[in-house]
C-alpha positions in Angstrom: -39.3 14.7 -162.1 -38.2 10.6 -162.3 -40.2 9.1 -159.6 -38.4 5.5 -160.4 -35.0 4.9 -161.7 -34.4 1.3 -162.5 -31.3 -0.7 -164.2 -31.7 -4.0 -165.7 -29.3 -6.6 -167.0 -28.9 -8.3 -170.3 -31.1 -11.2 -168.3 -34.4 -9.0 -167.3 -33.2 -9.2 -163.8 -32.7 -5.7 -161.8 -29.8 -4.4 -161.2 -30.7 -1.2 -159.4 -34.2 0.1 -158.6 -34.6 3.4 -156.5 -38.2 5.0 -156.2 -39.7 7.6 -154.1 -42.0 7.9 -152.9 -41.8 4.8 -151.3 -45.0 3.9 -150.4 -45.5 3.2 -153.9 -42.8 1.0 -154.4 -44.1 -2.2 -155.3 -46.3 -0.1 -158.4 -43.1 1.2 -159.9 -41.5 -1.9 -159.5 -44.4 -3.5 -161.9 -44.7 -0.7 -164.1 -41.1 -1.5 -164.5 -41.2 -5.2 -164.8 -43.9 -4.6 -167.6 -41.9 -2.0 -169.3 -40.1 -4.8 -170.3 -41.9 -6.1 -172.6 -42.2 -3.3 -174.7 -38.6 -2.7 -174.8 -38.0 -6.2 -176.1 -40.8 -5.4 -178.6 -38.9 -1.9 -179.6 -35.4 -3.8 -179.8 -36.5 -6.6 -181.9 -38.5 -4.1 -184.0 -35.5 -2.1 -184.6 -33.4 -5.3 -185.3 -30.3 -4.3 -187.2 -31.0 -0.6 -187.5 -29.9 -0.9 -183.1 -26.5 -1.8 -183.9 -25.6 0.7 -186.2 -27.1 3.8 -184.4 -25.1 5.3 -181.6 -28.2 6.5 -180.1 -29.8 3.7 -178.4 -33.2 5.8 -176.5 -36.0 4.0 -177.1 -38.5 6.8 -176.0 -41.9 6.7 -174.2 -42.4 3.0 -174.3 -45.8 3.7 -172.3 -47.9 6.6 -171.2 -50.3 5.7 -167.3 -52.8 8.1 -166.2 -50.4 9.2 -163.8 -47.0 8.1 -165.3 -45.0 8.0 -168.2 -42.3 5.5 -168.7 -39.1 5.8 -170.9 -36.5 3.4 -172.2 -33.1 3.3 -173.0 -31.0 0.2 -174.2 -26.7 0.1 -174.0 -24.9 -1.5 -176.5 -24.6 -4.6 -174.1 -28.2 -4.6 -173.9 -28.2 -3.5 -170.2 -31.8 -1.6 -170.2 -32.7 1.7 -168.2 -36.3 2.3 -167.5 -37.9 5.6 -166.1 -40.6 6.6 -165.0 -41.6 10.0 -164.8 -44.7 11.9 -163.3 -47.1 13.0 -166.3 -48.1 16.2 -164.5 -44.6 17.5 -165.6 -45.3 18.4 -168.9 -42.8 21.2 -169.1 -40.2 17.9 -169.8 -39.1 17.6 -173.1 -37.7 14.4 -175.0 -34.6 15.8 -175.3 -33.8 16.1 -171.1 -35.1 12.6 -171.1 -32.4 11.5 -173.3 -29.8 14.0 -171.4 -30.7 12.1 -167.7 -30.5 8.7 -169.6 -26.9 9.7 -170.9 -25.8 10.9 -167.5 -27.2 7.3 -166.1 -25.3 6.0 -168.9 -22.3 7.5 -167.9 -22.5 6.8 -164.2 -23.4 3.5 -165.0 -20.2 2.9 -166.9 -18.4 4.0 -164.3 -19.6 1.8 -162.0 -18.8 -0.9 -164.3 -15.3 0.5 -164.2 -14.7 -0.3 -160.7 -12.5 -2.9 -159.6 -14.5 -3.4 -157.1 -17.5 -4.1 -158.6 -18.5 -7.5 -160.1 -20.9 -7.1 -163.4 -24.2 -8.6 -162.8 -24.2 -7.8 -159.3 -26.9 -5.3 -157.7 -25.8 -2.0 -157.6 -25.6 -0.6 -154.2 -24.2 1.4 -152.0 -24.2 -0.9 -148.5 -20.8 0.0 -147.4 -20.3 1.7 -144.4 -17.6 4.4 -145.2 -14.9 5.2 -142.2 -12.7 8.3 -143.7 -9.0 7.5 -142.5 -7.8 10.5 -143.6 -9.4 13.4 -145.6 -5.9 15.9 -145.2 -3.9 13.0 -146.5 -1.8 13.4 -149.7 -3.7 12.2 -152.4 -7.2 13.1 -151.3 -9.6 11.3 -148.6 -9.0 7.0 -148.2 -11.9 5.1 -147.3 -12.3 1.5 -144.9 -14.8 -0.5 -146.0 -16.2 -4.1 -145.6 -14.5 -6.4 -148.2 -15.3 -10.4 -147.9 -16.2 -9.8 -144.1 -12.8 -7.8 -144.0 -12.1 -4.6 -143.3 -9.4 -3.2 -146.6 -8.3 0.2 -147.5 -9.6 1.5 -150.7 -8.0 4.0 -152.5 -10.5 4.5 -155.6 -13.3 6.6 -155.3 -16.7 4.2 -154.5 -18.8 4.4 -157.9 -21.8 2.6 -156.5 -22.4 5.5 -154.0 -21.8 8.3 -157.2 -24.2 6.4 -159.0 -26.8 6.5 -156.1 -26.1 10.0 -155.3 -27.0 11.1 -159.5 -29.8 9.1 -158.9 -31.3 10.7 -156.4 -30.5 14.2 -157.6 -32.0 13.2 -160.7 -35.2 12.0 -158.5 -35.2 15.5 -157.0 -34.5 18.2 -159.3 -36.9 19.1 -161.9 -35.1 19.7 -165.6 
């Protein structure tokens, strides 16, 4: 089971970070920030080999007494870091890879929303007032837009994204 999902940018600055439990919060966040250095290390040691592979998982950049930490680098060097209980040991390298391609995937679709600026956190603050969930066309949303309030009629990618994170936090694969 992932006990800490975290997203950084091109810039080694987070972009999402979501552990639990949370009373050991500030531990993931530094197992994370260290992680970092051993996915520059893996990047820089793959050098030119990186660009031309289409698989871009890094593997277990570090093993803890308690934890094991996995890495996973996009194309636009946006990094994904892991970390995963080590008393789990009936997951395999391969379901690692499977939940960093479904982060992937959720992750490009929160880039895909017009809504979204790239660089900014990922998160899911809005406060979401259903106008109408019989309506043709499916459910439209209110939310709070430049201290606004605007109708949105895309689907909210930030809170999809949180919402695979956390089933990915909770369900054993």
């Amino acid at each position: 089971m992932a006990v800490c999902i975290a997203v950084i940018a091109k810039e080694n600055y987070p972009l999402y970070i979501r552990s639990t439990p949370t009373e050991n919060e500030l531990k993931f966040h530094y197992m994370v920030h260290t992680s970092l250095d051993v996915v520059d290390e893996k990047i820089s040691a793959m050098g030119k080999a990186l660009v031309d592979q289409r698989e871009l998982y890094l593997g277990l950049l570090y093993p803890t007494e308690d934890y094991k930490v996995y890495g996973y680098v996009t194309n636009s060097k946006v990094k994904f870091v892991m970390v995963v209980d080590s008393s789990n040991t009936a997951l395999r390298d391969n379901e690692i890879r499977s939940m960093f391609r479904k982060l992937h995937n959720s992750y490009t679709d929160v880039m895909c929303n017009p809504f979204y600026n790239p660089g900014d956190r990922i998160q899911s603050r809005w406060a979401l007032l259903p106008v109408s969930a019989s309506s043709p066309g499916g459910p439209y949303f209110l939310c709070p837009i430049q201290s606004r309030w605007a109708l949105l009629l895309c689907p909210i990618q930030s809170r999809a994204f949180d919402n695979m994170v956390t089933s990915m936090m909770i369900q054993v694969c």
